[in-house]
Structures are given as structure tokens and as C-alpha cells.
KOLGUKOL-327894 format. One line per field, with one value per residue (C-alpha): residue number from 1; x, y, z; residue in three letters. Coordinates in steps of 0.5 Angstrom, whole numbers, padded with zeros to 4 digits. Layout:
! residues N
k = (NUM  ...)
x = (X  ...)
y = (Y  ...)
z = (Z  ...)
r = (ala  ...)
This chain:
! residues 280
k = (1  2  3  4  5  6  7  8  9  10  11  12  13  14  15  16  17  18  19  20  21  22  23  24  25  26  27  28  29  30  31  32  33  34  35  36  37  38  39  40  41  42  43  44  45  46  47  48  49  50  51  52  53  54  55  56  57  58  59  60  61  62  63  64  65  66  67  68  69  70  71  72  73  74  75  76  77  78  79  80  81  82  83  84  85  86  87  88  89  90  91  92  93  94  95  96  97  98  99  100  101  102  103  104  105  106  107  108  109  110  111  112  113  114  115  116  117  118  119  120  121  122  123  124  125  126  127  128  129  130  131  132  133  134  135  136  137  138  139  140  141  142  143  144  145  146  147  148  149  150  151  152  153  154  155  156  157  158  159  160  161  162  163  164  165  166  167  168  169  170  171  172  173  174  175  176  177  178  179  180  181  182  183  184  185  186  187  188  189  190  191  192  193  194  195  196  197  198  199  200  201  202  203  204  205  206  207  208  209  210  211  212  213  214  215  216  217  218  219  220  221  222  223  224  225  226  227  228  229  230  231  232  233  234  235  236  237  238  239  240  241  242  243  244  245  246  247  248  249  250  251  252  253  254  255  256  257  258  259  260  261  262  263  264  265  266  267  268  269  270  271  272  273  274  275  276  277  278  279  280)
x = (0180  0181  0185  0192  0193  0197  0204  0203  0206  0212  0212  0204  0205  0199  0201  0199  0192  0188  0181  0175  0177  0185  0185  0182  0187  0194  0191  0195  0201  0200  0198  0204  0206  0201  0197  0190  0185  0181  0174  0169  0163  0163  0170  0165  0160  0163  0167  0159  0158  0163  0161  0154  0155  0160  0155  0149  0150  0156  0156  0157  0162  0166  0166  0169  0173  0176  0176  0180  0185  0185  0187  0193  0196  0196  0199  0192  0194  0189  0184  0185  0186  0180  0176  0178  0176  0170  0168  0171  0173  0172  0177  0182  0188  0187  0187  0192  0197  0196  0196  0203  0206  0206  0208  0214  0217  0212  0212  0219  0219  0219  0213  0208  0211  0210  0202  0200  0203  0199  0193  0195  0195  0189  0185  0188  0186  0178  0180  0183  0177  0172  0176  0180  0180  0183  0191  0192  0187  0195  0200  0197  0198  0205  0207  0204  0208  0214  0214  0213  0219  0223  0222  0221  0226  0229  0228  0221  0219  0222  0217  0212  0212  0212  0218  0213  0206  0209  0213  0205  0202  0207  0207  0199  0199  0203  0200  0194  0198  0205  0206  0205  0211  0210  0209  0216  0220  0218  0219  0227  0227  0224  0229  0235  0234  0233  0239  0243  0240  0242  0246  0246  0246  0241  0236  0236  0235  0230  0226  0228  0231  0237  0240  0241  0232  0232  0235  0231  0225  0228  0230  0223  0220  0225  0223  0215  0216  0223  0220  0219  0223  0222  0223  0230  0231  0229  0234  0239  0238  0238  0245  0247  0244  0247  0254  0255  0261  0262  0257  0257  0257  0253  0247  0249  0248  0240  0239  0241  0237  0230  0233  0232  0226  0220  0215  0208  0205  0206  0208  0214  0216  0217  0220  0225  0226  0229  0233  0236  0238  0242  0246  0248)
y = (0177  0174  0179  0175  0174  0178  0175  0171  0173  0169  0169  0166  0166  0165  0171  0175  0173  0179  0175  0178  0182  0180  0187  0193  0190  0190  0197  0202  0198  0195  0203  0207  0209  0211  0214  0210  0211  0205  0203  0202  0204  0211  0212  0210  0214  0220  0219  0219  0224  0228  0227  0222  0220  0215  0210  0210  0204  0205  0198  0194  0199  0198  0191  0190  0195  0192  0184  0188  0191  0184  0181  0186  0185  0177  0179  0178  0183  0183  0181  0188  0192  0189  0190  0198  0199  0197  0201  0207  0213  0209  0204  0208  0208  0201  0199  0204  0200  0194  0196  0199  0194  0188  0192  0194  0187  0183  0185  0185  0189  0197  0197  0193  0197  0203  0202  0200  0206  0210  0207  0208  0215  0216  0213  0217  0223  0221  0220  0227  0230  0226  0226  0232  0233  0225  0225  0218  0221  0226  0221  0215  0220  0221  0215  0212  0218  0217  0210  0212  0217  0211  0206  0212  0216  0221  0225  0223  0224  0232  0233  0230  0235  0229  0231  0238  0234  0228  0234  0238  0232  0230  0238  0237  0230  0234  0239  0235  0230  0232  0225  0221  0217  0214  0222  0224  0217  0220  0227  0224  0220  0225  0231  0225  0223  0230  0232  0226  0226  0233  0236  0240  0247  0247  0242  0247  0253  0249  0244  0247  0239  0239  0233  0236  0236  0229  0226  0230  0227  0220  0221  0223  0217  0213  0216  0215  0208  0205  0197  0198  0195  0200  0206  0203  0201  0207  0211  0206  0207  0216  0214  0210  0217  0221  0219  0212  0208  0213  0211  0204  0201  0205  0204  0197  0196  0200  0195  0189  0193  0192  0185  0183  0185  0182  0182  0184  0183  0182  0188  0188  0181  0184  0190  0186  0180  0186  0189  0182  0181  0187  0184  0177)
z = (0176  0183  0188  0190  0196  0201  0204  0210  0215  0218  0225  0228  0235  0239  0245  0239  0239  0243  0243  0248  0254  0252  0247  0251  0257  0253  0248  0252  0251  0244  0242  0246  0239  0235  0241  0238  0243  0243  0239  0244  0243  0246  0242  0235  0237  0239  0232  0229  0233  0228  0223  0222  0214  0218  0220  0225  0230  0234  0237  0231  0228  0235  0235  0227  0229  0235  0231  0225  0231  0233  0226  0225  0231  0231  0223  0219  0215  0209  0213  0218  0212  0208  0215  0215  0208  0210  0215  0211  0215  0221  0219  0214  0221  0222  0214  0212  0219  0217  0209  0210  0215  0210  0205  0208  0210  0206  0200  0195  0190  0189  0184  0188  0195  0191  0189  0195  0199  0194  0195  0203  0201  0198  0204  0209  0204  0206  0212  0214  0209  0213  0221  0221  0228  0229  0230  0226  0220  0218  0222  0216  0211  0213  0214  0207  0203  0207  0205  0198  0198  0201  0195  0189  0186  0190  0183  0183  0191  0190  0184  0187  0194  0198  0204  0205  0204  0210  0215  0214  0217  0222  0225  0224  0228  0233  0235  0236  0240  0243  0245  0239  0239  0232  0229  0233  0230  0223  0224  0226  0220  0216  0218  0217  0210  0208  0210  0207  0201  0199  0205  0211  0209  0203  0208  0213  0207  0204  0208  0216  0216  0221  0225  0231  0231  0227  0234  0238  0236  0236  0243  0245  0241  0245  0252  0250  0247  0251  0250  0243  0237  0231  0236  0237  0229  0227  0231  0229  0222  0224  0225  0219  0214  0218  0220  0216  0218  0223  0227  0226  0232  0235  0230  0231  0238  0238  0232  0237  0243  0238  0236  0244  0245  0246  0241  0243  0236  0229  0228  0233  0230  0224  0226  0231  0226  0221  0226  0227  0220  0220  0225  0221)
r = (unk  unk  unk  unk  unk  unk  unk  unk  unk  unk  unk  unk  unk  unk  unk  unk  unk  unk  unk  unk  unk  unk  unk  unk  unk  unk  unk  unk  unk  unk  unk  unk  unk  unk  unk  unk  unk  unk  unk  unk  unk  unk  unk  unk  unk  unk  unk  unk  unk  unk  unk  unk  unk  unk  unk  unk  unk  unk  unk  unk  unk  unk  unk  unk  unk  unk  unk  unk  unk  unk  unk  unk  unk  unk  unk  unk  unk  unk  unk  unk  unk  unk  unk  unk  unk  unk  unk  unk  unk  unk  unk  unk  unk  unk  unk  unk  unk  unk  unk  unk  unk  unk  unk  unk  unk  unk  unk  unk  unk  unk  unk  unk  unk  unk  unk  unk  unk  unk  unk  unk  unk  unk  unk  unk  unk  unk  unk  unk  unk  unk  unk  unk  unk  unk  unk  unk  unk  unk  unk  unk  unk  unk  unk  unk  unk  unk  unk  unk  unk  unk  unk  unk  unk  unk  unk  unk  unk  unk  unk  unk  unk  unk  unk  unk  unk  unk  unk  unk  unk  unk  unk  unk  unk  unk  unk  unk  unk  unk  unk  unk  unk  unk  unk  unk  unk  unk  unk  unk  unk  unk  unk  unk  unk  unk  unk  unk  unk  unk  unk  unk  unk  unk  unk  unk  unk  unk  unk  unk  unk  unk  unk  unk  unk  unk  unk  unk  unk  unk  unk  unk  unk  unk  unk  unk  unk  unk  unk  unk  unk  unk  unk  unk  unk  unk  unk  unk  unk  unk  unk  unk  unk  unk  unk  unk  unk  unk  unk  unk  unk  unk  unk  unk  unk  unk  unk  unk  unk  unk  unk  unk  unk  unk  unk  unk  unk  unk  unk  unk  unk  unk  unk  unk  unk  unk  unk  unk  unk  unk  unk  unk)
């Protein structure tokens, strides 16, 4: 049975076309969030070094890890994911991003959303059992499970131990890098739905959740990543878990900070286009 095509994506516009030299100039700001380093071939090589059952030639892998990087910030998103499966480990973080990024404004039901999550997740476990030492083999782990708690039931995500197994991951992409913007926006957001789904005082006795350490890490997210639409989405959508109505403009006008700025990839398309819709 033939596999059925990804959703495209929306918004093509030759800026996010990274080609030759263009990708390693533009990488620190494209990857401010995240904190990847970038995949040349003495990157690959000391990944090798690693763990050598990952490959043998580090140049080929680096140039399909960068042209995989490539397809994902220019919103070829199957192609990024299919291009970091192949390349296993190595490619589990670009895979799982570009996976995970589509499913998440691409890809309409719960049901698809909640496979393809799955499956995500299931990559970062051979990520993290074959790279432990890589800060993006737990953050991807986070970010799969938080997304599959997001689109399953509150009941099913309680049974299933996925706030304790995204807060390990997230404490673990801390500690081996504190300025990973896109782990302090997760932990924000963590602390947030905890504490709305089942109410301040049982989120501080069971979890340790508290909105006072979700806005801290927001702002944190916010001051490493000012220039980036989801760091202000995020902190808006904090708002509204937290103080619903009460809040409103003030989540509004985060979501209008992220609508005007300026994309830099596909990613950041889809992050300000959603920003933008919550204003109409």
C-alpha cells in the first residue's frame, strides 16, 4: 500500500530556502531555540565517535544531515523526515521536528496527530538510548509526549505517565543545556496545563507544577528567543491556561507580537499564521 502524502505546506517562499553556504551563515539564528549545533562533518564525526554503530563516513552523513535541515526549514517536511530516518540516530532530532511541526498545523484529526506523536516518540527513545549525552535526544522526547498529551484525553495521558515522563526529559535537556529556549518554553507550558487541568494545590503536591515557575521559564524563552513567533505564542497561550478572560488582552497582544514578526523558516510561518488566526 502506497504511503499517502504529507499535507503540503502553505506558505513556500523562496527566503526559506537555505541552499549551499546560505544554511551554516543563517544556523545560530534558525536554531536559537532549539540550541542544535550545526551538522558539519567534525559535528558528525564526534557523534561517531559517540557511538560508532551510528555510521563510518562523516562527511556523506553530514552533507544529508544539513540538505535534510534544509528541506525542513524551507517546509518539505516529509522529505526532512523520511532524510532523518534514514540516517537513524543521527537523523532522530531533525525527523522528529519536521515530523512533529506538521502534524501539529498540518494534520487535522486528533487520531492521525496522535499516531504520528507516537511514533515520534518511539524515534527519540532510540535517539536517547543510542546519544544520551545529546540535549535534543530528550528535548524531542518531550516535545513528542507533550503533544500527545495535548490531543488525547486527559484520562488517557494521566494513565499513561506522560507529564512525569515530559518534565524527566525537559529537567534532562536542562542540565545539559541551560539555555535551550525551546525546553524553557515546554517546561512553562508544562507547569501551565498542570496546573489547569487539576488545580493549584494538587499540581504543586503531585507534580511540583506552579504558575509562578511556568511564567518564569516563559520569560526566560522569551529573553533567549525575543525574535521568535512560538516563544511569544507560547507565552500567550500560558496566559489564557492560566487566567482565562482574565488575561485576554494580555495573551492577545503576545499572539499580535508573534503574528508581526517576521518568519525566517517554514516553521515560523506556521507558528505566526496560527498566532494570526487567534486575532481574527
Amino acid at each position: 500500500m502506497a504511503k499517502k502524502a504529507w499535507a503540503a505546506f502553505p506558505y513556500p517562499d523562496k527566503a526559506f530556502d537555505y541552499a549551499g553556504a546560505k544554511l551554516a551563515t543563517a544556523w545560530n539564528t534558525l536554531h536559537a531555540g532549539d540550541q542544535e549545533s550545526f551538522p558539519d562533518e567534525k559535528r558528525v564525526a564526534a557523534l561517531l565517535k559517540a557511538n560508532p554503530k551510528l555510521g563510518k563516513d562523516a562527511g556523506a552523513i553530514a552533507t544529508q544531515l544539513q540538505d535534510a535541515w534544509r528541506a525542513f526549514h524551507r517546509g518539505d517536511f516529509e522529505d526532512a523526515y523520511d532524510a532523518g530516518i534514514a540516517l537513524k540516530a543521527l537523523g532522530a532530532s531533525v525527523a522528529i521536528k519536521a515530523g512533529g511541526i506538521h502534524a501539529t498545523y498540518l494534520v487535522k484529526d486528533d487520531a492521525s496527530k496522535a499516531a504520528r506523536y507516537e511514533e515520534l516518540a518511539r524515534i527519540a527513545e532510540t535517539a536517547i538510548a543510542a546519544l544520551p549525552g545529546e540535549a535534543n535526544s530528550h528535548y524531542r522526547r518531550a516535545f513528542a509526549l507533550g503533544r500527545l498529551s495535548q490531543t488525547i484525553s486527559v484520562g488517557k495521558a494521566l494513565a499513561q505517565g506522560l507529564g512525569g515522563k515530559v518534565r524527566e526529559s525537559l529537567d534532562t535537556t536542562l542540565e545539559l543545556a541551560p539555555k535551550h529556549a525551546e525546553a524553557h518554553m515546554a517546561l512553562g507550558i508544562y507547569h501551565a496545563e498542570v496546573v489547569a487541568k487539576i488545580g493549584a494545590m494538587l499540581a504543586k503536591l503531585t507534580y511540583g507544577a506552579n504558575a509562578g515557575d511556568a511564567d518564569k521559564h516563559l520569560k526566560q524563552a522569551l529573553k533567549l528567543t525575543s525574535q521568535s513567533p512560538i516563544a511569544w505564542v507560547e507565552y500567550g497561550n500560558s496566559l489564557m491556561l492560566l487566567h482565562g478572560d482574565k488575561r485576554e488582552d494580555d495573551a492577545a497582544e503576545a499572539y499580535d507580537k508573534a503574528a508581526k514578526l517576521k518568519p525566517r523558516d517554514a516553521m515560523e510561518a506556521l507558528d505566526a499564521g496560527w498566532a494570526k488566526a487567534q486575532l481574527e
